[in-house]
OpenMM code with the backbone's topology and positions (N, CA, C; nanometers):
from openmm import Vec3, app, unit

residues = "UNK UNK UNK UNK UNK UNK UNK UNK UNK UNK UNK UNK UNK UNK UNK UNK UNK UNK UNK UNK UNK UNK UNK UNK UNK UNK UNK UNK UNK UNK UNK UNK UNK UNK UNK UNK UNK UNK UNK UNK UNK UNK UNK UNK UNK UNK UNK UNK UNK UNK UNK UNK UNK UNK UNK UNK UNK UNK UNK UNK UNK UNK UNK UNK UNK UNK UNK UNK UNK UNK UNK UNK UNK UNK UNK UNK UNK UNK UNK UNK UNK UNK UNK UNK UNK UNK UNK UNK UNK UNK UNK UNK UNK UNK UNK UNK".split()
positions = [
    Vec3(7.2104, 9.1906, 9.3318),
    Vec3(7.2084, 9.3265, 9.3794),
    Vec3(7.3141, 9.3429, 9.4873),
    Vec3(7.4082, 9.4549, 9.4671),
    Vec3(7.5037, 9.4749, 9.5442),
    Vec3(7.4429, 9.5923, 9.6440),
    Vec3(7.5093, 9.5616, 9.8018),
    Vec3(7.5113, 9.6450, 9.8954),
    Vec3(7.6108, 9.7696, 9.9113),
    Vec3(7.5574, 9.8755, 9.8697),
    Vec3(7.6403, 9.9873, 9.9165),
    Vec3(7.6882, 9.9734, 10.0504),
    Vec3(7.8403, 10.0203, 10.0353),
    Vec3(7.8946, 10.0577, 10.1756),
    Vec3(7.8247, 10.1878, 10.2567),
    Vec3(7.8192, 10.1429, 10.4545),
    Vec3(7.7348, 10.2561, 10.4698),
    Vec3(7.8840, 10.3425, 10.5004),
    Vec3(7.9662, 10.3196, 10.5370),
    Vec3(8.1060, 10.4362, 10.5874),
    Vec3(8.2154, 10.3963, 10.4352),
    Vec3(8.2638, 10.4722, 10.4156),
    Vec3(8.3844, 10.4650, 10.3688),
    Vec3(8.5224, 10.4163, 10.4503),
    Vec3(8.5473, 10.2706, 10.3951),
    Vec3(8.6535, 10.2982, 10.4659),
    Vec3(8.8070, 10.3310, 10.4788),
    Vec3(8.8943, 10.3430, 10.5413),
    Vec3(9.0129, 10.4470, 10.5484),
    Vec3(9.1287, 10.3345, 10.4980),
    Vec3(9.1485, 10.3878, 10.3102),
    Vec3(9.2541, 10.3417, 10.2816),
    Vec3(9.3643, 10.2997, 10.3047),
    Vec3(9.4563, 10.4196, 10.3882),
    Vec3(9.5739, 10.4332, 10.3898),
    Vec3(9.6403, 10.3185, 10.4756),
    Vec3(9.5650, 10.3252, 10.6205),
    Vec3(9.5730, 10.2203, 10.6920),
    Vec3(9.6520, 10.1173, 10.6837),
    Vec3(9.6117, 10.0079, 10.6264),
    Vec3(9.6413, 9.8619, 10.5352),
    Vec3(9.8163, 9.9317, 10.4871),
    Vec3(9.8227, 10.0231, 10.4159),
    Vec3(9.9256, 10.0784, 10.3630),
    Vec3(10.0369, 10.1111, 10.4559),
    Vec3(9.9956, 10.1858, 10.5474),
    Vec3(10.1091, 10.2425, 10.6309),
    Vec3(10.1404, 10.1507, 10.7756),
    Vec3(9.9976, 10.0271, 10.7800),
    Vec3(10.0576, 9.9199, 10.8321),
    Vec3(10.1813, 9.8254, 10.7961),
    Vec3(10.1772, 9.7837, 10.6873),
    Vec3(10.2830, 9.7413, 10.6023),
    Vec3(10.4386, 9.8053, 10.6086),
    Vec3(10.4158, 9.9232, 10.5885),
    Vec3(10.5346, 10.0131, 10.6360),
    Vec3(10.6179, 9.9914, 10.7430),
    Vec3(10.5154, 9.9981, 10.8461),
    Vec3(10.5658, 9.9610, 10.9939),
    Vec3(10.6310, 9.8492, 11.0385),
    Vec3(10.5517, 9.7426, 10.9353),
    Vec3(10.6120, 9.5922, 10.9712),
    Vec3(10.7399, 9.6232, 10.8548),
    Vec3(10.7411, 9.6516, 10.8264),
    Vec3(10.8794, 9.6620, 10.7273),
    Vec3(10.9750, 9.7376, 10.8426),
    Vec3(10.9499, 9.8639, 10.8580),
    Vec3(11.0582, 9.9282, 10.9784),
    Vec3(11.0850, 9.8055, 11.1029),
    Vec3(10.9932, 9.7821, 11.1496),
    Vec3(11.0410, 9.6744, 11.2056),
    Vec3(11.1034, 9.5510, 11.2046),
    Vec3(11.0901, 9.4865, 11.1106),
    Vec3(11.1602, 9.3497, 11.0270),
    Vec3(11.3119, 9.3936, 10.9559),
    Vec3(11.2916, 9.5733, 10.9351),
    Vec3(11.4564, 9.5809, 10.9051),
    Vec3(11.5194, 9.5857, 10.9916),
    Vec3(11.4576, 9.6449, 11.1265),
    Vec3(11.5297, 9.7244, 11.2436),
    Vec3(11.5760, 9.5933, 11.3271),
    Vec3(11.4873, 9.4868, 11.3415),
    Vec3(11.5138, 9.3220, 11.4009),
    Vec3(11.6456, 9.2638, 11.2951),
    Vec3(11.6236, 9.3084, 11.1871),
    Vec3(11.7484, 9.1742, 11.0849),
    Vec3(11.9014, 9.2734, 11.1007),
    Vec3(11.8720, 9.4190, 11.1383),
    Vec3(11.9994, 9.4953, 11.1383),
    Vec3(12.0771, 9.4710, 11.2713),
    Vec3(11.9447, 9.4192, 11.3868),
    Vec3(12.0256, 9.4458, 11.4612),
    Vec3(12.0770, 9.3178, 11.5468),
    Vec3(11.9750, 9.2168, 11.4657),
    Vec3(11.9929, 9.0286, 11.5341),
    Vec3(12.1169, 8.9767, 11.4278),
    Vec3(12.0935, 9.0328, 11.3131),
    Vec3(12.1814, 8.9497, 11.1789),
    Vec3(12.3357, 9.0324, 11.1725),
    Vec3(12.3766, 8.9093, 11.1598),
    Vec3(12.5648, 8.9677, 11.0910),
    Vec3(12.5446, 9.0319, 11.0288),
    Vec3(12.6324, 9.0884, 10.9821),
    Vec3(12.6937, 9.2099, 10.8866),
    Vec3(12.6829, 9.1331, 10.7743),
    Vec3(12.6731, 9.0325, 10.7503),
    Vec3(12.7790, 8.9658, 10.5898),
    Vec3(12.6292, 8.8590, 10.5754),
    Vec3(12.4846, 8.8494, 10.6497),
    Vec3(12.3890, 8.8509, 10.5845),
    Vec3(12.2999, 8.9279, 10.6050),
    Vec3(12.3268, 9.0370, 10.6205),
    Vec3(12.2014, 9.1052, 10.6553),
    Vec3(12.1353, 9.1584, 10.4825),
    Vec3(12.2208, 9.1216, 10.3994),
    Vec3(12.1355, 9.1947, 10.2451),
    Vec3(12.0565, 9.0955, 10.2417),
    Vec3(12.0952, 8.9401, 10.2408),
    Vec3(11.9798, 8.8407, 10.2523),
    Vec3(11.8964, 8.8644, 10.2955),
    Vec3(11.9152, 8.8375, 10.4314),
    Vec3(11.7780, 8.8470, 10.4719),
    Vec3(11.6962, 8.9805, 10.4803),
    Vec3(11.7595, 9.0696, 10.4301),
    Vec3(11.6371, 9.2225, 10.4159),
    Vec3(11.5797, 9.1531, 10.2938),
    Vec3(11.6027, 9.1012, 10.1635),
    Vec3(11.5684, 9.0497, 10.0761),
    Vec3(11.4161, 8.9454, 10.1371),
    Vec3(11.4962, 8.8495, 10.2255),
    Vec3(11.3847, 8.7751, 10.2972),
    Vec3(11.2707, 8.8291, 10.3388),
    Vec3(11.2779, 8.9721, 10.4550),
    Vec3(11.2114, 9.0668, 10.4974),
    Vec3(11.0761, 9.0707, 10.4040),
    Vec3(11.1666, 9.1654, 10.2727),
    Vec3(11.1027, 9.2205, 10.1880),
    Vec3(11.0299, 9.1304, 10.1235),
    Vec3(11.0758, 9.0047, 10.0846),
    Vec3(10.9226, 8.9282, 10.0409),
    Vec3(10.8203, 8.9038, 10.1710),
    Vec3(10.8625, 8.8660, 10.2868),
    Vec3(10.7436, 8.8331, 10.3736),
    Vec3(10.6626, 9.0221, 10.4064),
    Vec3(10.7058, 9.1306, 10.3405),
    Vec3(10.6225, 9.2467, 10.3623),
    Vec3(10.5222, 9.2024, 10.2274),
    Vec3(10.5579, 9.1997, 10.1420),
    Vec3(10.4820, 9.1740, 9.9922),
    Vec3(10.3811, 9.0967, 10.0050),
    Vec3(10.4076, 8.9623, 10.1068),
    Vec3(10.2800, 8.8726, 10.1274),
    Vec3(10.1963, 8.9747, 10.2224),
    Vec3(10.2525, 8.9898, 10.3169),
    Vec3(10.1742, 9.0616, 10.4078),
    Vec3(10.0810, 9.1918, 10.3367),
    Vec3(10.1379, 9.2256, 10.2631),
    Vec3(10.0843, 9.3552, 10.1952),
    Vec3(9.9465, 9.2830, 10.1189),
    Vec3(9.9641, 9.2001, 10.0286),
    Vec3(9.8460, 9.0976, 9.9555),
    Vec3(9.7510, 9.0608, 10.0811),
    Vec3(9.8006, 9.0002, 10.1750),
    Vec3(9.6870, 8.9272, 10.3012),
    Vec3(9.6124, 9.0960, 10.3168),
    Vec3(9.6882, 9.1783, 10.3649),
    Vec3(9.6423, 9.2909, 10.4431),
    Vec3(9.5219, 9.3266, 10.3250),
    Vec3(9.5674, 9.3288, 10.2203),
    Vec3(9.4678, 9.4014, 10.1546),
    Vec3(9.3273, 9.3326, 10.0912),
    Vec3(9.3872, 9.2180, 10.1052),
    Vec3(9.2314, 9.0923, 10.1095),
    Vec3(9.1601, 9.1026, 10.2241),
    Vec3(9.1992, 9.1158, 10.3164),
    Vec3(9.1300, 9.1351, 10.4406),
    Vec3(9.0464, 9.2697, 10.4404),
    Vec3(9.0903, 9.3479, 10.3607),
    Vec3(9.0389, 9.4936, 10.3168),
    Vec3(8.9269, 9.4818, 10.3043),
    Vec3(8.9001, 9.4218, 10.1440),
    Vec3(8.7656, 9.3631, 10.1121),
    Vec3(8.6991, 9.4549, 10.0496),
    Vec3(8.7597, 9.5544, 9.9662),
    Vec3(8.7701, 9.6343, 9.8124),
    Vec3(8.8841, 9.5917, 9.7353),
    Vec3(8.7475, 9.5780, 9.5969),
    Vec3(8.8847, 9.5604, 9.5181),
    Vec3(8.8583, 9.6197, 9.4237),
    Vec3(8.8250, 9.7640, 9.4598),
    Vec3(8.8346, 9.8996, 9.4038),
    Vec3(9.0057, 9.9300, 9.4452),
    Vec3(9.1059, 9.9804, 9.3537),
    Vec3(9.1998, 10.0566, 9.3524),
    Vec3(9.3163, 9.9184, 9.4626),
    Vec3(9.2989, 9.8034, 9.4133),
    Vec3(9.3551, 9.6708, 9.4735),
    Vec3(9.4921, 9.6963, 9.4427),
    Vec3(9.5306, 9.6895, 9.3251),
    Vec3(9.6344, 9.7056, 9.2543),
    Vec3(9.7308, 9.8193, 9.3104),
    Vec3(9.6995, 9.9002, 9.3107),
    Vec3(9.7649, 10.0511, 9.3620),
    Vec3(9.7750, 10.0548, 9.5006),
    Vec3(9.6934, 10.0321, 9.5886),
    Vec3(9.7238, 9.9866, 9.7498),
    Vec3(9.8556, 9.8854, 9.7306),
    Vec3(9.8014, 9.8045, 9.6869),
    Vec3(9.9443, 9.6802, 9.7083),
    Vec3(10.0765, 9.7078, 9.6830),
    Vec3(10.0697, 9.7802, 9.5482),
    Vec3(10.2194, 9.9008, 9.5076),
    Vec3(10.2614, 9.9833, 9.6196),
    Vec3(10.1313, 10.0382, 9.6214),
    Vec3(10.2266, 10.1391, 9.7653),
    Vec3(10.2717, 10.0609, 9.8588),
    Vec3(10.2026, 9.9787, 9.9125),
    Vec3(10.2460, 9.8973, 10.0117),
    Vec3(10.3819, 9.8601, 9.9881),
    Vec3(10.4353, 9.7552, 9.8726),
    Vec3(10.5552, 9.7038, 9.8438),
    Vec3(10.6848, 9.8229, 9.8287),
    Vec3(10.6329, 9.9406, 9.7362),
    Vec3(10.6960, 10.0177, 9.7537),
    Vec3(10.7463, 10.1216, 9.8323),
    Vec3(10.6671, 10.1385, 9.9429),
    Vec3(10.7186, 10.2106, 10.0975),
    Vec3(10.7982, 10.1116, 10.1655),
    Vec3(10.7639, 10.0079, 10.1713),
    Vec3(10.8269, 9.8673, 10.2560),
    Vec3(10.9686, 9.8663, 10.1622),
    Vec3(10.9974, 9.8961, 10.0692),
    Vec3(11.1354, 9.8277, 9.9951),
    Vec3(11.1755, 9.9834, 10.0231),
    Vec3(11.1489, 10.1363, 10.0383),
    Vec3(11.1764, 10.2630, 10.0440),
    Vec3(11.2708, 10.2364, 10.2141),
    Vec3(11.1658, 10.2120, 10.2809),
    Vec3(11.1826, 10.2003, 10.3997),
    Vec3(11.3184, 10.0906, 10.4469),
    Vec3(11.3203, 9.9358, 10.3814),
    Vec3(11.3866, 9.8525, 10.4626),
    Vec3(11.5162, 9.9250, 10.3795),
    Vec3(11.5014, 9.9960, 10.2370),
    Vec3(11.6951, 10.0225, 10.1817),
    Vec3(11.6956, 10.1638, 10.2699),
    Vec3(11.6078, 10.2191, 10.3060),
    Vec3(11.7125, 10.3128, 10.3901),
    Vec3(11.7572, 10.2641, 10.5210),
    Vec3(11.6685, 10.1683, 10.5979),
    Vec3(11.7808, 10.1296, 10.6809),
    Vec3(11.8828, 10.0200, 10.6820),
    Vec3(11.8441, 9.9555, 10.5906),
    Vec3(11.9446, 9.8918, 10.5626),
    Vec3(12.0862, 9.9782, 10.5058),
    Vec3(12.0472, 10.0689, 10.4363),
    Vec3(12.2052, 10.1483, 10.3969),
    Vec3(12.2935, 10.2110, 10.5359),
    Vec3(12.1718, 10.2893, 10.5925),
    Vec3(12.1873, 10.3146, 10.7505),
    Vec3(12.2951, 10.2006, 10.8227),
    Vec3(12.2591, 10.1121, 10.8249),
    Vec3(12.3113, 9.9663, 10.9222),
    Vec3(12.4807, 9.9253, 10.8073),
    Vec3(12.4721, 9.9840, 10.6850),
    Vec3(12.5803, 9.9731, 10.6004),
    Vec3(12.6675, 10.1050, 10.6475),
    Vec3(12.6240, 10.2024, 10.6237),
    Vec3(12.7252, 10.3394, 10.6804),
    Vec3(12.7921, 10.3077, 10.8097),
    Vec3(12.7114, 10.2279, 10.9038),
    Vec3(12.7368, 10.2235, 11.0350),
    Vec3(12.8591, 10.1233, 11.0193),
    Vec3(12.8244, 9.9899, 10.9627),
    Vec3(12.9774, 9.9209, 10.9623),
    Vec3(13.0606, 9.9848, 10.8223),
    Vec3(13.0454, 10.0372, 10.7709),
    Vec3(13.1651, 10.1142, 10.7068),
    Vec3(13.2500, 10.1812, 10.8392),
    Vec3(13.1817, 10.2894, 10.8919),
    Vec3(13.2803, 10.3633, 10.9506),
    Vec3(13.3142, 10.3244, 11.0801),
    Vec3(13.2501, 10.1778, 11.1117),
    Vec3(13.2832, 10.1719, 11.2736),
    Vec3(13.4338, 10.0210, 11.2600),
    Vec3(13.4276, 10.0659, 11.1185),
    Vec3(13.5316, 9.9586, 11.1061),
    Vec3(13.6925, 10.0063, 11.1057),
] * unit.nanometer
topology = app.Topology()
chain = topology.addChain("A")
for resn in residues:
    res = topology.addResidue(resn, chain)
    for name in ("N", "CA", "C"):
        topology.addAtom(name, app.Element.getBySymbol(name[0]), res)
């Protein structure tokens, strides 16, 4: 016999945490890393958001709609690190 949840709890969370550590892990590799690796390691970034996104959402502890949290997750985090990463590309284009 399973225990109903007594609150619902707040999806998005887990999701738009992930995000954040992504803005941040691009905003650290754009602005610690050379120019000539920074696609690497956003690459790097972007897998350690993907784990993080899997931990975050085990820690959740539904695995109602598992699948689709984790997508969003990966996919805001890869939305997020190519725009600033293109950002940190425009910038040495024209400051060159």
């Amino acid at each position: 016999m399973s225990v109903p949840d007594t609150l619902p709890r707040d999806r998005t969370g887990g999701v738009v945490a992930v995000w954040v550590a992504a803005l941040v892990v691009a905003l650290s590799i754009g602005i610690f890393v050379e120019p000539d690796w920074r696609g690497a390691w956003l690459s790097v970034g972007l897998g350690v958001c993907v784990i993080l996104s899997f931990a975050v959402q085990l820690v959740h502890g539904r695995s109602q709609g598992f699948i689709v949290r984790v997508a969003a997750s990966v996919l805001g985090a890869m939305v997020v690190m190519g725009l600033i990463g293109a950002g940190f590309a425009l910038a040495e284009l024209f400051a060159a």
